[in-house]
C-alpha positions as CSV (number, residue, x, y, z in Angstrom):
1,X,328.6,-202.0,-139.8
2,X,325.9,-199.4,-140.9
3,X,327.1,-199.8,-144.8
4,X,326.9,-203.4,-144.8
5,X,323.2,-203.9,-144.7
6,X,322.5,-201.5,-147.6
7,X,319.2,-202.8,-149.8
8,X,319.2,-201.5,-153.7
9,X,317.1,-198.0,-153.1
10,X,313.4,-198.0,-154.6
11,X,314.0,-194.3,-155.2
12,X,316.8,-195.4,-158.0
13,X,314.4,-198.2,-159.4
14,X,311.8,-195.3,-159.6
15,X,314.6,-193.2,-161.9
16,X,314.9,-196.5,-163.7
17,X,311.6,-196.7,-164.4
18,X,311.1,-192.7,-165.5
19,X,313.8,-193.2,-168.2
20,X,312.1,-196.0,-169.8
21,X,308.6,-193.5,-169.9
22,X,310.6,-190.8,-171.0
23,X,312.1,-192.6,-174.1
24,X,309.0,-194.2,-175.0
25,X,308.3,-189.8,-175.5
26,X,311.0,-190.3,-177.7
27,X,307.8,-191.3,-180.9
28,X,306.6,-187.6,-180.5
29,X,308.5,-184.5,-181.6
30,X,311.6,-183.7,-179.3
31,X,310.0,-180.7,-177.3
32,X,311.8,-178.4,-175.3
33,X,309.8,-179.6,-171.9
34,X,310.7,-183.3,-172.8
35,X,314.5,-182.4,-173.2
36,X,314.8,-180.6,-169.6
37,X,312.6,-183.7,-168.4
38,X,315.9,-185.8,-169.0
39,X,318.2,-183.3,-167.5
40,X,315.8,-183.2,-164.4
41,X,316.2,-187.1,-164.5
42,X,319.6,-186.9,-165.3
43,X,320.4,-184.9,-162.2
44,X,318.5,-187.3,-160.2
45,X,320.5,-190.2,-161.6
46,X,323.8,-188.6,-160.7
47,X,322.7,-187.8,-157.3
48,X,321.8,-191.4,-156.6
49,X,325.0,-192.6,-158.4
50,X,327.1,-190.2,-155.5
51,X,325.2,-191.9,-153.3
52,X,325.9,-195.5,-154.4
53,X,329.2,-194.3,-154.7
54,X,329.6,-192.9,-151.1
55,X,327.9,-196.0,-149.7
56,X,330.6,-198.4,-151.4
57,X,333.3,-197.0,-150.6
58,X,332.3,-196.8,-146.9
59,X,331.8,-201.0,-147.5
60,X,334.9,-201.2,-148.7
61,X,336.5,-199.0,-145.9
62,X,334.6,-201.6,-143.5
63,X,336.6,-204.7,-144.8
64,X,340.1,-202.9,-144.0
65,X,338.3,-202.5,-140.5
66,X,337.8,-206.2,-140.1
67,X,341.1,-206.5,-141.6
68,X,342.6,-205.1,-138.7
69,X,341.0,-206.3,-136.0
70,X,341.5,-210.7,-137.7
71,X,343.9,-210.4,-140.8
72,X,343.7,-214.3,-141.6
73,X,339.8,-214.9,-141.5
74,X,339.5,-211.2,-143.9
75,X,342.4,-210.8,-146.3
76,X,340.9,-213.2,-148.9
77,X,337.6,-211.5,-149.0
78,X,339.2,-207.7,-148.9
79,X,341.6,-208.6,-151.8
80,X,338.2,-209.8,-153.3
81,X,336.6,-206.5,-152.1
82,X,339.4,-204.5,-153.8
83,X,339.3,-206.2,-157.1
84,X,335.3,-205.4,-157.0
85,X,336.0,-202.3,-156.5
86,X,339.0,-201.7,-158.7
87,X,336.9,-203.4,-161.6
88,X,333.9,-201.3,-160.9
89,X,336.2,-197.8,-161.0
90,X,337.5,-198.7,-164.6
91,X,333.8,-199.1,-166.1
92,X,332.9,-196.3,-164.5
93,X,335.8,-194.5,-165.9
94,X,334.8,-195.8,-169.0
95,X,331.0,-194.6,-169.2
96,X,332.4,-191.1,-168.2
97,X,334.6,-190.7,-171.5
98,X,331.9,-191.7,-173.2
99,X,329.3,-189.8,-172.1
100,X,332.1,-186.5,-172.3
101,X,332.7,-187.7,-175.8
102,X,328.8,-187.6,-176.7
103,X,328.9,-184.3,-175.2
104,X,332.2,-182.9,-177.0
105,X,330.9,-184.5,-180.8
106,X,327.7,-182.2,-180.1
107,X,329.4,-179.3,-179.4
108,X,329.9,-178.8,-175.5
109,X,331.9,-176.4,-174.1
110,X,334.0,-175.7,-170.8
111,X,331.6,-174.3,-168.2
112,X,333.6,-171.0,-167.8
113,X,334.2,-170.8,-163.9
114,X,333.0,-166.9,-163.4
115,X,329.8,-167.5,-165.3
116,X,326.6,-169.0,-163.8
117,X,325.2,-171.7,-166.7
118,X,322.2,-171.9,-168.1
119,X,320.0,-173.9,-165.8
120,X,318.1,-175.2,-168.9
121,X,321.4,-177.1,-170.1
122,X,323.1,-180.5,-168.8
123,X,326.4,-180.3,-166.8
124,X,329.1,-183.0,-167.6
125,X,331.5,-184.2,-164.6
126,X,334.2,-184.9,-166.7
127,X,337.1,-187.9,-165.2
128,X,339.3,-184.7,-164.8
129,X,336.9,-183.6,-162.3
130,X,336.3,-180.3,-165.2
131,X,332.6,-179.2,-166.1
132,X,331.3,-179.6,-169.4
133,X,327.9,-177.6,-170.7
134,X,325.2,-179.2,-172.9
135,X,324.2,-176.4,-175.0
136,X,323.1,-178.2,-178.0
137,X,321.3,-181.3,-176.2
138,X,318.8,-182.0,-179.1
139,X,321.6,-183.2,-181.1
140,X,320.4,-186.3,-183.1
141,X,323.8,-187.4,-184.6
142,X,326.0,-187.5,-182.1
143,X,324.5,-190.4,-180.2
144,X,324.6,-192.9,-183.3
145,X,328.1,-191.6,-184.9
146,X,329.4,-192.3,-181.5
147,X,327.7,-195.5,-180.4
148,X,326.8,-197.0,-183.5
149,X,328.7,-196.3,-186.4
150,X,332.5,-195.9,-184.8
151,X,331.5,-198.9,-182.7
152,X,331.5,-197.7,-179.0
153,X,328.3,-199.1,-177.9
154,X,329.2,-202.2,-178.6
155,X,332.6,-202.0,-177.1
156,X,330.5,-200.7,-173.7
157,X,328.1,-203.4,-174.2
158,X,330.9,-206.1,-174.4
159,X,332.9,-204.4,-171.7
160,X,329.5,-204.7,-169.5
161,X,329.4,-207.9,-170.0
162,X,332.8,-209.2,-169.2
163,X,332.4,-206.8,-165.8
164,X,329.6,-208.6,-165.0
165,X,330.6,-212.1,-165.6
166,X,334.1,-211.2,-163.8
167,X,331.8,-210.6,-160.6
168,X,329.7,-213.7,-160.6
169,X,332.9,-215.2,-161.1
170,X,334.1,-213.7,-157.9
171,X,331.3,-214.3,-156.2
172,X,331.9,-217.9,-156.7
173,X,328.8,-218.4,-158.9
174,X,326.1,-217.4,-156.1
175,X,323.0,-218.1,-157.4
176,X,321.8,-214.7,-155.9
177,X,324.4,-212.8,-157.0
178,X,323.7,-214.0,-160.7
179,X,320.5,-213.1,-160.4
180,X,320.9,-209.9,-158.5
181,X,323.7,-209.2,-161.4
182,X,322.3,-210.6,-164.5
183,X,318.8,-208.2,-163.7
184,X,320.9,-205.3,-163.0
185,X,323.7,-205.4,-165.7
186,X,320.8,-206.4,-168.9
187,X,322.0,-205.1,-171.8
188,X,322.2,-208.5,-174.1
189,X,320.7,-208.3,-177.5
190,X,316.9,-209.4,-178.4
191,X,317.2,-213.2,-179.1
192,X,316.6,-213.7,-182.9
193,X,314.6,-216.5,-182.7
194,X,312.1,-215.3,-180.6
195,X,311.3,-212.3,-183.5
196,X,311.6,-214.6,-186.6
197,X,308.2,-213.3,-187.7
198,X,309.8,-209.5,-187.5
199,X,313.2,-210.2,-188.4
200,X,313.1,-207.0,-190.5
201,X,312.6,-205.1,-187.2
202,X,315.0,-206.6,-185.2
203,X,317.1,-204.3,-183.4
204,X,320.3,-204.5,-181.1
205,X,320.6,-203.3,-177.6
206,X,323.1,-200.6,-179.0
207,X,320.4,-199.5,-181.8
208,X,317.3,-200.0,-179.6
209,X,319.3,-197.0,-177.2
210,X,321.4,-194.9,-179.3
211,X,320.1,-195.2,-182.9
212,X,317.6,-192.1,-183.4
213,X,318.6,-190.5,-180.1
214,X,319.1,-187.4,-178.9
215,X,322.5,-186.8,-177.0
216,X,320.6,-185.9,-174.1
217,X,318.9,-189.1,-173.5
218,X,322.0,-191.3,-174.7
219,X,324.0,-189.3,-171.7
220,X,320.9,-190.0,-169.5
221,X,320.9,-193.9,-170.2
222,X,324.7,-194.1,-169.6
223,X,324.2,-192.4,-166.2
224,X,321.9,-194.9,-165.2
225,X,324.4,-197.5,-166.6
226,X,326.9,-196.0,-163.7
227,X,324.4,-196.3,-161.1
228,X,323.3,-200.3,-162.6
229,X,327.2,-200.5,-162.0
230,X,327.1,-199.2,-158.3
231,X,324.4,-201.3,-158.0
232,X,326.3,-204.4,-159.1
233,X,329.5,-203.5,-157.2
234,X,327.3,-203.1,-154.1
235,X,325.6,-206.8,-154.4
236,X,328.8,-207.9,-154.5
237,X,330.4,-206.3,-151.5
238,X,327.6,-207.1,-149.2
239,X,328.0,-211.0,-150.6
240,X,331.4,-210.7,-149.7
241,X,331.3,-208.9,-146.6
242,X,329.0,-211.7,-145.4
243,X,331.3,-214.4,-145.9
244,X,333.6,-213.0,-142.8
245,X,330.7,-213.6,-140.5
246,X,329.4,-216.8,-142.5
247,X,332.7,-218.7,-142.4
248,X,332.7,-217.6,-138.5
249,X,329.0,-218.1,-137.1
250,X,326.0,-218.5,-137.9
251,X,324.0,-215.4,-136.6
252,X,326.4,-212.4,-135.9
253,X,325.7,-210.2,-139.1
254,X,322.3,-211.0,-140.0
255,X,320.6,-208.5,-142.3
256,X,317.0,-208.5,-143.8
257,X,316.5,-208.6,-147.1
258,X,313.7,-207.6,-148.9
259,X,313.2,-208.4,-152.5
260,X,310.3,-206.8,-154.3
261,X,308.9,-208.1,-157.9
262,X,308.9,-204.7,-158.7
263,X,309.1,-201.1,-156.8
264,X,306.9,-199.2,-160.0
265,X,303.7,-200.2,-160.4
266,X,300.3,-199.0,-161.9
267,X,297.4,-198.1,-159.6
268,X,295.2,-201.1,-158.8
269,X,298.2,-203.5,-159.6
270,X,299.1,-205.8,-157.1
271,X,302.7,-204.9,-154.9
272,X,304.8,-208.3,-154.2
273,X,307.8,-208.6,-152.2
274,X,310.1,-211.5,-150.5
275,X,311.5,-210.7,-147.6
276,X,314.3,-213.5,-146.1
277,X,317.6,-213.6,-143.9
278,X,320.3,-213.6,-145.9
279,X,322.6,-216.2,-144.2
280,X,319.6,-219.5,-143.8
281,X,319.4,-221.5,-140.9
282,X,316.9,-224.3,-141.3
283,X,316.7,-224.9,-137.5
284,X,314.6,-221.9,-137.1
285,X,311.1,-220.8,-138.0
286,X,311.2,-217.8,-140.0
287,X,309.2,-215.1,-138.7
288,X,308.4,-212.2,-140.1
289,X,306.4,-209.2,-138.5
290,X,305.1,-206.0,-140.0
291,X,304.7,-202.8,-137.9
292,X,301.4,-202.4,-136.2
293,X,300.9,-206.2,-136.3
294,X,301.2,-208.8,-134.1
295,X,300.5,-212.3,-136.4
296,X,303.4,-212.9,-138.4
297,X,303.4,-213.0,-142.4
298,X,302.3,-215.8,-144.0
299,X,305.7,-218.5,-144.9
300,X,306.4,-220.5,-148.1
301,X,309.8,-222.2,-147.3
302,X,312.0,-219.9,-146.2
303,X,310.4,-216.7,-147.1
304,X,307.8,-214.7,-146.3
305,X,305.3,-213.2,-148.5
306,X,304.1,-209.6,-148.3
307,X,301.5,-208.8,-150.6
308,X,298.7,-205.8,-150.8
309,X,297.2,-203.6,-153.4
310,X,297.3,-199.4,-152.9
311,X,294.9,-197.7,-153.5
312,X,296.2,-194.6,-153.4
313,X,299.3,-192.9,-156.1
314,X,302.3,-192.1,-154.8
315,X,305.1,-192.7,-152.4
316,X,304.5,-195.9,-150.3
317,X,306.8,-197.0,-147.3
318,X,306.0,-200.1,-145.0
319,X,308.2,-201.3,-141.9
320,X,308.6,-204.4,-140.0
321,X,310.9,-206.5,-138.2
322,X,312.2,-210.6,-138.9
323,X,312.1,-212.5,-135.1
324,X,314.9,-215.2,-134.3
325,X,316.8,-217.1,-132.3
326,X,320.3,-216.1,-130.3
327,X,323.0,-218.4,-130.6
328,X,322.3,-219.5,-127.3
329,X,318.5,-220.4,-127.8
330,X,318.3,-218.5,-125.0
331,X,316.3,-215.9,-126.4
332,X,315.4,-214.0,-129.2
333,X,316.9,-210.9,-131.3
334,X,315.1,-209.2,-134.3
335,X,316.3,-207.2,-137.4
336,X,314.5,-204.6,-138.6
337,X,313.7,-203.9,-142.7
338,X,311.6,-201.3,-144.5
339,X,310.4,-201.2,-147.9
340,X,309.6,-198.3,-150.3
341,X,307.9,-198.0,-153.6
342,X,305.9,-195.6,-155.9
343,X,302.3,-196.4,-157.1
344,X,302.0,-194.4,-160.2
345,X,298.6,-193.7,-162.3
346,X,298.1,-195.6,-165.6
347,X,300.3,-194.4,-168.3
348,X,300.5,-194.3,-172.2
349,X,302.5,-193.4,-174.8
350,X,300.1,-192.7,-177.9
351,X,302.3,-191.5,-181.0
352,X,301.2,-190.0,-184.4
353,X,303.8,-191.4,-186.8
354,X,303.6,-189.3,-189.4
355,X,302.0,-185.8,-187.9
356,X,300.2,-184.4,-185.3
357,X,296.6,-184.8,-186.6
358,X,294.7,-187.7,-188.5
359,X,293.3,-187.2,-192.2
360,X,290.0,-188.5,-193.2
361,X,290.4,-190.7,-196.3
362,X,293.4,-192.1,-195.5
363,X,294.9,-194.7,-193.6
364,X,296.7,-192.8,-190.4
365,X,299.6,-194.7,-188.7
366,X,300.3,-194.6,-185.0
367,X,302.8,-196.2,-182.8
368,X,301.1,-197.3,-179.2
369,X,303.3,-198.4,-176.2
370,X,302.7,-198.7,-172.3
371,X,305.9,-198.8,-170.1
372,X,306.6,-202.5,-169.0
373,X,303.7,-203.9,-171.4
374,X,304.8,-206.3,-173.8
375,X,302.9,-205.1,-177.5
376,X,300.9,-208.2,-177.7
377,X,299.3,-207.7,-174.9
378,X,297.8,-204.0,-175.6
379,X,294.4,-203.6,-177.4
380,X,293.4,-200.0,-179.0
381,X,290.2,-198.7,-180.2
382,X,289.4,-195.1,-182.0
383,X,286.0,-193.5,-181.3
384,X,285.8,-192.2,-184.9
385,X,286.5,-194.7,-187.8
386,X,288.2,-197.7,-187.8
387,X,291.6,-199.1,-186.1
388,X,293.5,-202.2,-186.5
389,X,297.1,-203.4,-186.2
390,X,299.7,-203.1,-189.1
391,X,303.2,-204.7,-188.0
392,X,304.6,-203.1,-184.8
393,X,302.0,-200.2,-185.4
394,X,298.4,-199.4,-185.8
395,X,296.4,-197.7,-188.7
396,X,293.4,-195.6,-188.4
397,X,290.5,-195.0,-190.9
398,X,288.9,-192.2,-189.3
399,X,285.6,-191.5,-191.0
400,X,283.9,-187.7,-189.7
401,X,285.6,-184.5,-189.9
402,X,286.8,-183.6,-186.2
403,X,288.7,-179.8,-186.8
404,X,288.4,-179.1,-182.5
405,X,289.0,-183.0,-181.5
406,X,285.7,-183.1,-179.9
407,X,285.0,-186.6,-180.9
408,X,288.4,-188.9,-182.3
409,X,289.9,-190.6,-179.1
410,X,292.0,-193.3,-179.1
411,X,291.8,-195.4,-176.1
412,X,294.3,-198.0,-174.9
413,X,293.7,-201.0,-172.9
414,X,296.2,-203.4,-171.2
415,X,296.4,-207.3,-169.9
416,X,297.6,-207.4,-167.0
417,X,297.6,-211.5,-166.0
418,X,294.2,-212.2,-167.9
419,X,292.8,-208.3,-166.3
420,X,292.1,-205.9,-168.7
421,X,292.9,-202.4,-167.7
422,X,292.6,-199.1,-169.4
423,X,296.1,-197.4,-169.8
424,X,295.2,-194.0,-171.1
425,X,293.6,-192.4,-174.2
426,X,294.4,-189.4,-176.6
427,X,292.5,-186.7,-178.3
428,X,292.9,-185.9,-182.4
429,X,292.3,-183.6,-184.6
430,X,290.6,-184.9,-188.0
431,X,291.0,-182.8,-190.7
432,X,290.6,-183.1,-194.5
433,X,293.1,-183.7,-196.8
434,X,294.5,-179.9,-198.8
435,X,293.0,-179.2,-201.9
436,X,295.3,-180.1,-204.6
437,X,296.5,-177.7,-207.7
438,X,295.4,-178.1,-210.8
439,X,298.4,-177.5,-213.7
440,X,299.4,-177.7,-217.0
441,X,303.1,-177.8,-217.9
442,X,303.6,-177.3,-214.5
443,X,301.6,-174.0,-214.8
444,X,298.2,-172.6,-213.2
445,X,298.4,-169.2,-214.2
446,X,300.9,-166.8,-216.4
447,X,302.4,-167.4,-219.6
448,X,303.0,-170.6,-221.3
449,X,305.6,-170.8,-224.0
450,X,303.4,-172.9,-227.3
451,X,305.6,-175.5,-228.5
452,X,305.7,-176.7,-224.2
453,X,301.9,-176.0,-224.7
454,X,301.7,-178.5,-227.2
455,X,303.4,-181.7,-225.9
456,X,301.9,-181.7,-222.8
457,X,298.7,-184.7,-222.2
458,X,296.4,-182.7,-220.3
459,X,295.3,-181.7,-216.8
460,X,297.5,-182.7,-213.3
461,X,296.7,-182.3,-209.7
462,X,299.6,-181.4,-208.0
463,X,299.3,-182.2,-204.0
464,X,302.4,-179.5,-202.4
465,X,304.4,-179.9,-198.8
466,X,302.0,-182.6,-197.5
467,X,303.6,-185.5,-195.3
468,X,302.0,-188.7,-197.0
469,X,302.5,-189.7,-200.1
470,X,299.4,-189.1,-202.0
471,X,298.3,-188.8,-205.6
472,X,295.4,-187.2,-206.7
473,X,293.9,-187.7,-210.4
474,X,291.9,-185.5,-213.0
475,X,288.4,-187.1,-214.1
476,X,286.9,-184.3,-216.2
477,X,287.5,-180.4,-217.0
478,X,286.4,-178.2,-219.6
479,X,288.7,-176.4,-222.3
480,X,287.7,-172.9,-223.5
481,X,290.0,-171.1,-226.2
482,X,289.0,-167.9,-228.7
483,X,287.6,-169.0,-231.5
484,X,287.2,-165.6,-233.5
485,X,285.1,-162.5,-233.4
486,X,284.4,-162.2,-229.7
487,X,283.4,-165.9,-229.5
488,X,284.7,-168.3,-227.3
489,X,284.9,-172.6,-228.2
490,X,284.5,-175.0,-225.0
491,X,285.2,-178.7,-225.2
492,X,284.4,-181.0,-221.9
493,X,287.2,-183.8,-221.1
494,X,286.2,-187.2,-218.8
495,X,289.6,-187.5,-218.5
496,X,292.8,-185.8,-217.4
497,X,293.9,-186.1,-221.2
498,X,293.3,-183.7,-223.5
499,X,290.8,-185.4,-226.0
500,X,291.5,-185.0,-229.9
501,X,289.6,-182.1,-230.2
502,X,290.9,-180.3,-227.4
503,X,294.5,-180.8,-228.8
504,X,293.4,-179.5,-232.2
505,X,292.2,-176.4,-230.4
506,X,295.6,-175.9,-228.7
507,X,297.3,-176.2,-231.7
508,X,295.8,-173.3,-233.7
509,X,296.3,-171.2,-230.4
510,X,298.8,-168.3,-231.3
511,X,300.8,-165.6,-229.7
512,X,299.2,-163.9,-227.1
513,X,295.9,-166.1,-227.0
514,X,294.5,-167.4,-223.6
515,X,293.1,-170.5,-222.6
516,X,291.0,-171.4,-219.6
517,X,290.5,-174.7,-218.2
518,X,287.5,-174.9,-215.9
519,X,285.0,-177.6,-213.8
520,X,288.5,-179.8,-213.3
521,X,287.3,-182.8,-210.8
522,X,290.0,-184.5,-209.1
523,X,290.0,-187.4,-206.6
524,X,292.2,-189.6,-204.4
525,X,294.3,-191.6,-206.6
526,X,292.6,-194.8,-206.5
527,X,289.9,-193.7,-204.1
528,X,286.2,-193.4,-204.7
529,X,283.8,-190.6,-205.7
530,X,283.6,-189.5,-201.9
531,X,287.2,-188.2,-202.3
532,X,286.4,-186.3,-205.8
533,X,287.1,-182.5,-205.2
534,X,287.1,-179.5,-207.2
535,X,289.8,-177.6,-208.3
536,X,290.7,-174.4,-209.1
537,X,291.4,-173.2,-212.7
538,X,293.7,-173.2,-214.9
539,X,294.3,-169.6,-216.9
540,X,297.2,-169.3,-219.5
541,X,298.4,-166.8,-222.2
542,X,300.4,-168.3,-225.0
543,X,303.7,-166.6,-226.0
């Protein structure tokens, strides 16, 4: 049957792979491009997922097929079939009214059936078969009211869970099937143990996907939940629909299998697959051809191993066709296979934490991740300054002024199997910290009532609207007040207090005199004379 031999397709895995890139984004700003990236994936997802869906139920329509034409060698594996199938529905049922309640808590509305919807906005497909509209897909609440605080991600996760086991189960424990399953349906939490250094940091599957999240990316993970689903419930068809022809004969039904390492991959890395018959037969020498070639591929046991390195990004497709013997030994028969996979350029995901540019004088942190790389195995380097590791992130020192980010890159580097391999690399901007405000009373100008005048200490610097949390301190200023007949009196401070003299100065001030505070030198709270800046004045009238 033309649904039975149905391999996982490389154009989901690619999909897969996309939403991991795409929520690594996540560290940088939500932009408006990044959001209609995950409704373009989105859409993808659920196209794949209708064709999963389409492709399953044909398998299951094949069983009632075999059904009829030998009920007692079939029932037991279509009442199997049915339960799969029956199982699968109610997840999937389950992932839809949550991804329609994400929708509704963030505001969705009824696509109105005699307007055309904004193309820039998520559609819903609702279990009612209605049509809701993402207008507000940005939504950052939403995601971790639903999943986190009232507890439905981890009643999906535990739901997920028991689905899964419930079809190794039925599958009688194959050890393919459990490790078909156990890759497809991963959503267990981080073990513990394994982050005792960072137990601070630790972070469930629920929070590592839905904490932080915008509702657009929360609905795109659970639609790639219903295709890990289809994918699940398909593995498990195809196991049981070969157990009618493996309870039977040996050879009638044989499909090629092709099992890759991995169908994303980064240019220059090395593509691996296994390709095997699914039903083994230790009689026969395994044969394996690829098109265009007449010596077969190379054997370790019962597999072959195809193996080669593109050169080239992009779409990759291979054919090829496994020999054997008919039942007769007779003669021979052959099943043909074909593989497909995407070689994709190097990529990285370089975040500033805090804002968009670096500041010189202080220490900058970044987040650094490459898709599929574990952190311990990237190195990072900054053309201007220093970097170094702090935690999960990375601080940089950068130490020239770079306004146009001419000269500040941060390049990544990854190991690869003992190869090191540059990822990617970013430009910044390096820019100097704002001048900071000199006041007194809270004052740098206008009108100062006297007694306030008088129980203030001296001189601040006052840093407004920026993103760190810096201090700057006064080190010296100058006091000048009347001091009678046209004169003026100016006492110099090495301090931000006001010295004793200065304060006896203030004191005699009256009504409607005016005092100036000049040459104020500030610096970096704790920094050195390289960070000491001049300020601006300070001009009040008493009242």
């Amino acid at each position: 049957m033309g649904s039975k031999n149905c391999p996982e397709s490389p154009r989901q895995k690619m999909i897969n792979m996309m939403y991991l890139v795409l929520t690594a984004m996540l560290a940088l700003n939500v932009a408006a491009e990044t959001l209609y990236a995950f409704k373009v994936v989105d859409e993808s997802l659920m196209k794949t997922y209708l064709s999963f869906s389409d492709k399953n139920r044909a398998l299951v329509n094949d069983f009632k097929i075999q059904y009829d034409i030998n009920q007692d060698r079939v029932e037991r594996w279509m009442n199997l079939a049915d339960e799969v199938h029956h199982e699968s529905e109610e997840i999937i049922r389950y992932i839809v009214d949550l991804k329609v309640l994400l929708s509704e808590t963030a505001g969705a509305n009824i696509k109105d059936p005699t307007r055309t919807p904004n193309s820039l906005y998520p559609l819903i497909l609702t279990n009612e078969n209605d049509t809701l509209v993402l207008n507000k897909q940005d939504d950052l609440h939403a995601a971790p009211q639903i999943m986190l605080t009232e507890g439905k991600g981890a009643e999906l996760q535990e739901k997920v869970i028991v689905y899964r086991d419930r079809l190794i189960e039925i599958a009688n424990h194959h050890p393919q099937i459990i490790e078909n399953l156990t890759s497809a349906l991963d959503i267990s939490d981080p073990d513990r143990e394994e982050r005792a250094s960072s137990s601070m940091n630790y972070r469930t599957w629920v929070q590592q996907n839905f904490e932080s999240t915008p509702v657009v990316a929360a609905i795109t993970l659970l639609s790639k939940l219903q295709i890990d689903v289809r994918n699940a419930e398909s593995a498990t068809l195809r196991h049981l629909y070969n157990q009618i022809d493996a309870e039977a004969f040996k050879f009638t039904g044989l499909s090629a299998k092709v099992m890759p390492e991995a169908s994303y991959i980064f240019q220059g890395q090395e593509y691996k697959a296994r390709i095997f018959l699914s039903a083994e037969d230790t009689t026969q020498a395994l044969e394996v051809f690829m098109d265009g070639s007449d010596r077969p591929l190379p054997v370790d046991g019962n597999e072959a191993i195809f193996a080669i390195t593109p050169s080239q990004v992009g779409e990759h497709s291979y054919r090829g066709h496994i020999r054997y013997r008919t039942p007769d030994g007779e003669g021979f028969g052959t099943k043909p296979f074909d593989m497909n996979f995407r070689v994709a350029a190097p990529a990285v995901t370089i975040a500033p934490t805090s804002m968009n540019v670096l500041y010189r004088d202080l220490q900058n942190p970044i987040s650094i991740s490459v898709p599929g790389v574990p952190s311990e195995n990237i190195e990072a380097y900054c053309t201007n300054g220093n970097m170094f590791r702090e935690g999960n992130g990375w601080i940089i020192e950068p130490e020239e002024l770079d306004n146009l980010g001419e000269n500040t890159k941060v390049i990544v580097n990854a190991n690869f199997n003992g190869e090191r391999r540059q990822m990617g690399e970013m430009v910044f901007r390096v820019m100097r910290v704002p001048e900071p405000r000199a006041t007194v009373a809270g004052l740098s100008t206008g009108r100062v009532v006297r007694e306030t005048l008088r129980q203030q200490a001296g001189v601040m610097a006052r840093l407004d609207d920026f993103y760190f949390d810096l201090r700057f301190e006064v080190v010296s200023f100058d006091l000048t007040v009347p001091a009678g007949g046209g004169t003026v009196t100016t006492v110099h401070s090495n301090s931000f207090q006001f010295t004793n003299q200065q304060t006896q100065l203030i004191n005699n001030l009256g009504a409607g005199d005016r005092l100036s505070i000049e040459n104020i030198r500030a610096r970096i709270e704790g920094g050195g004379p390289e960070t000491e800046r001049q300020l601006s004045p300070v001009v009040l009238t008493v009242q």
